[in-house]
C-alpha positions in Angstrom: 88.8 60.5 68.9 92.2 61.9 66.7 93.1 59.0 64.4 95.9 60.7 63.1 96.6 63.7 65.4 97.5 61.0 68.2 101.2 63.0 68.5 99.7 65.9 69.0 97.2 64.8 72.2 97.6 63.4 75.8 97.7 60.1 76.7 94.0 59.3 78.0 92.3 56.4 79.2 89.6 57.1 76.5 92.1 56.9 73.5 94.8 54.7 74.4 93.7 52.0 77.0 96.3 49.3 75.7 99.1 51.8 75.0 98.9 53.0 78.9 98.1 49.1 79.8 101.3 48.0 77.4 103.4 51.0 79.5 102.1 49.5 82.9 103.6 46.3 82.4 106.9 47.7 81.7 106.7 49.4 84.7 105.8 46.6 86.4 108.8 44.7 85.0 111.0 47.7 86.2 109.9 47.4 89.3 110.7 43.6 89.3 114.2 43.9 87.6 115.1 46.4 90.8 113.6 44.4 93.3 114.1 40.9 92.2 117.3 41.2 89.7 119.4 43.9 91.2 118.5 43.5 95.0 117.7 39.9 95.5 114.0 40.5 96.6 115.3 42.9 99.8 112.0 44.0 101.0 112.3 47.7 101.0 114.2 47.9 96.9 111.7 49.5 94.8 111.5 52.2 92.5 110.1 55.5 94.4 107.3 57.2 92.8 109.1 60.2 91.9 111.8 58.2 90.0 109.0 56.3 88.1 107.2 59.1 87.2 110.2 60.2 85.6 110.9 57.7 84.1 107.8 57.1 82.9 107.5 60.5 81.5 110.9 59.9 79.3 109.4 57.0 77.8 105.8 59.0 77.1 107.5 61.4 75.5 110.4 60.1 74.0 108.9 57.0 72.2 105.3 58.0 71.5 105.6 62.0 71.3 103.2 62.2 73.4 102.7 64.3 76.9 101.2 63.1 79.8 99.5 64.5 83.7 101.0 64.0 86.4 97.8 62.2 87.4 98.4 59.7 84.7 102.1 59.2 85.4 100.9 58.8 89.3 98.1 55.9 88.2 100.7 53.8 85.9 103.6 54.0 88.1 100.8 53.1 90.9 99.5 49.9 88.8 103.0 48.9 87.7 104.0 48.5 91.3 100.6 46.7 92.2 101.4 44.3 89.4 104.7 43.5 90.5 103.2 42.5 93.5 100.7 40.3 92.2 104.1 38.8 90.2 105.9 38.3 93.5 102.8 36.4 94.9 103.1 34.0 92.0 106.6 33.4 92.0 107.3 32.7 96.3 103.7 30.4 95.4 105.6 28.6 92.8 108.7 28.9 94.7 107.1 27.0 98.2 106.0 24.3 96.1 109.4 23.6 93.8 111.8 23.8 97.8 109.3 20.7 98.4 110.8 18.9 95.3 113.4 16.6 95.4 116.8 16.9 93.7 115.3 14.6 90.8 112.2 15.8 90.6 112.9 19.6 90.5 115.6 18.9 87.8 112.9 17.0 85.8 110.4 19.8 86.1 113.1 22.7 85.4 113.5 20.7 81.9 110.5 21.9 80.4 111.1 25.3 81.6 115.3 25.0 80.2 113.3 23.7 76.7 110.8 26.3 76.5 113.7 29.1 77.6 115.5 27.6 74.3 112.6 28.4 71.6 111.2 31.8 73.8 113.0 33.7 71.1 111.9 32.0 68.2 108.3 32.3 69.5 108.6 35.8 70.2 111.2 37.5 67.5 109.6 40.9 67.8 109.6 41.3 71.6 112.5 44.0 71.5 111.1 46.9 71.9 111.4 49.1 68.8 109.3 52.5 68.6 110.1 52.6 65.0 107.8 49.5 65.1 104.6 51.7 65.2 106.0 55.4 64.2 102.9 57.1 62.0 100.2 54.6 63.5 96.8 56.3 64.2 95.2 55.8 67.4 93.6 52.7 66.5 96.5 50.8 64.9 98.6 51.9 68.1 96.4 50.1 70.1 96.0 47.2 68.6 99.9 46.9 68.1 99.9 47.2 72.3 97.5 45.2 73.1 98.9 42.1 71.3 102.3 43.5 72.4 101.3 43.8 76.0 99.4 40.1 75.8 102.5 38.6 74.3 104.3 40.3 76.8 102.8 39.0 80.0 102.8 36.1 78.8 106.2 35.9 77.7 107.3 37.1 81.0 105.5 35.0 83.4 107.2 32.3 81.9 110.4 33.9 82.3 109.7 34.2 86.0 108.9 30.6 86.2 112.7 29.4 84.5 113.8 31.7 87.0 112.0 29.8 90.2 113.5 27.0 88.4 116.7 27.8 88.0 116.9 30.0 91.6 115.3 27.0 93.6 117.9 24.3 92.1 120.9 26.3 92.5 119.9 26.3 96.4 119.7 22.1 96.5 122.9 21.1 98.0 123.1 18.0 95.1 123.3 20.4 92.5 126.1 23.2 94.6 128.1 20.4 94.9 128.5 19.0 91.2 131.2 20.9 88.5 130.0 23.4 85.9 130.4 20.5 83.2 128.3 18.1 85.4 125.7 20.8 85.6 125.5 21.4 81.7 125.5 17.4 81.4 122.4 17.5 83.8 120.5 20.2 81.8 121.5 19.1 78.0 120.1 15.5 79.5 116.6 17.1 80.0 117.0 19.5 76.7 117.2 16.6 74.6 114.5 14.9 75.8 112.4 17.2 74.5 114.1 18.1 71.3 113.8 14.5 70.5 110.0 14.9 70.9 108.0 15.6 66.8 107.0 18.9 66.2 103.7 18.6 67.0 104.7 17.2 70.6 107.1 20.0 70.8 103.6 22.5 70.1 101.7 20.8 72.6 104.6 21.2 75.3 105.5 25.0 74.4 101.3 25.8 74.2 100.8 24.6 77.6 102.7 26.3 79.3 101.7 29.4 77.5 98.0 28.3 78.1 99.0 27.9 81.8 100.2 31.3 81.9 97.5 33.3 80.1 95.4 31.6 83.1 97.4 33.2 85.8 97.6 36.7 83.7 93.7 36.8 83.2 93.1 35.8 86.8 95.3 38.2 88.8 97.4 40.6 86.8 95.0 41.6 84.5 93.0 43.2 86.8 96.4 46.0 87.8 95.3 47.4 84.1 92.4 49.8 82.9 89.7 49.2 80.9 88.6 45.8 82.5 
């Protein structure tokens, strides 16, 4: 292994398992912002292969000054998609069981999600990505920055994807279409408070579960569209 030529070499499974693992995700999260955010899950919107690749090559050699096959462009853009898959599994799951809700109830459970949306950037200031963040790392020290960064990141987004659910899945009750912006805000600063009147430590316990509860879901599925495991 080059611990400080990493620059100069191709990205390999060998030397830079979380790096390509971090890169998948993003790719994966690409692929969801297309299919989910910017075409309103139509079944045929996702990125092409070719597009990816490219893509996927800018950011290789752009943020990390690094080249890479077109075998390895073919396998992340490959596992990216595959994990936005496995993403879309989890959300129409969690989405079947939130239509079931009542009014009520689904306003009650979007209020953890509404609390934990308002601390996400607290808990995660360093989420933006920012190659300047790990410019002159060896091999070593870049992977370790990725694979917390890509753990953090799965996390962070599953979550995400759950207020989403949330916030998708109310917006379709007919209770909440028919009440006015300010009696909507009322409804959702009701369930905020709730739990920013909670103590700190009750506030931990809240924000960890639902971190806990993801890491579950990441380490059973998702995981497993990486390399390495």
């Amino acid at each position: 292994m080059d611990l400080f030529g990493l620059f100069k070499n191709k990205l390999n499974e060998e030397d830079h398992k979380h790096v390509i693992n971090y890169i998948i995700t993003e790719e994966a999260n690409q692929q969801w912002i297309y299919h989910v955010l910017e075409n309103n899950f139509n079944k045929v919107s996702f990125r092409g292969l070719p597009f990816a690749k490219n893509v996927l090559n800018s950011f290789v050699t752009m943020n990390l000054n690094m080249k890479a096959s077109d075998q390895m462009l073919s396998t992340i853009a490959d596992l990216g998609f595959r994990k936005c898959r496995e993403w879309l599994d989890e959300y129409f799951v969690l989405e079947k069981k939130l239509t079931k809700l009542k009014f009520t109830d689904l306003h009650k459970s979007a209020g953890i999600y509404i609390f934990y949306a308002s601390k996400m950037e607290e808990r995660y200031p360093d989420m933006v990505f920012n190659p300047n963040k790990f410019k002159g790392m060896n091999s070593i020290q870049l992977n370790a920055y990725f694979e917390d960064r890509n753990f953090n990141y799965n996390i962070m987004m599953q979550i995400q994807r759950e207020v989403n659910c949330h916030v998708k899945t109310l917006a379709a009750k007919k209770e909440y279409a028919n009440l006015s912006g300010s009696e909507k805000d009322k409804l959702a600063d009701k369930e905020l408070d709730k739990y920013n009147k909670l103590v700190k430590n009750k506030q931990e316990n809240v924000l960890l579960k639902l971190e806990q509860d993801a890491e579950k879901i990441f380490k059973k599925r998702n995981l497993f569209n990486e390399i390495g495991h």
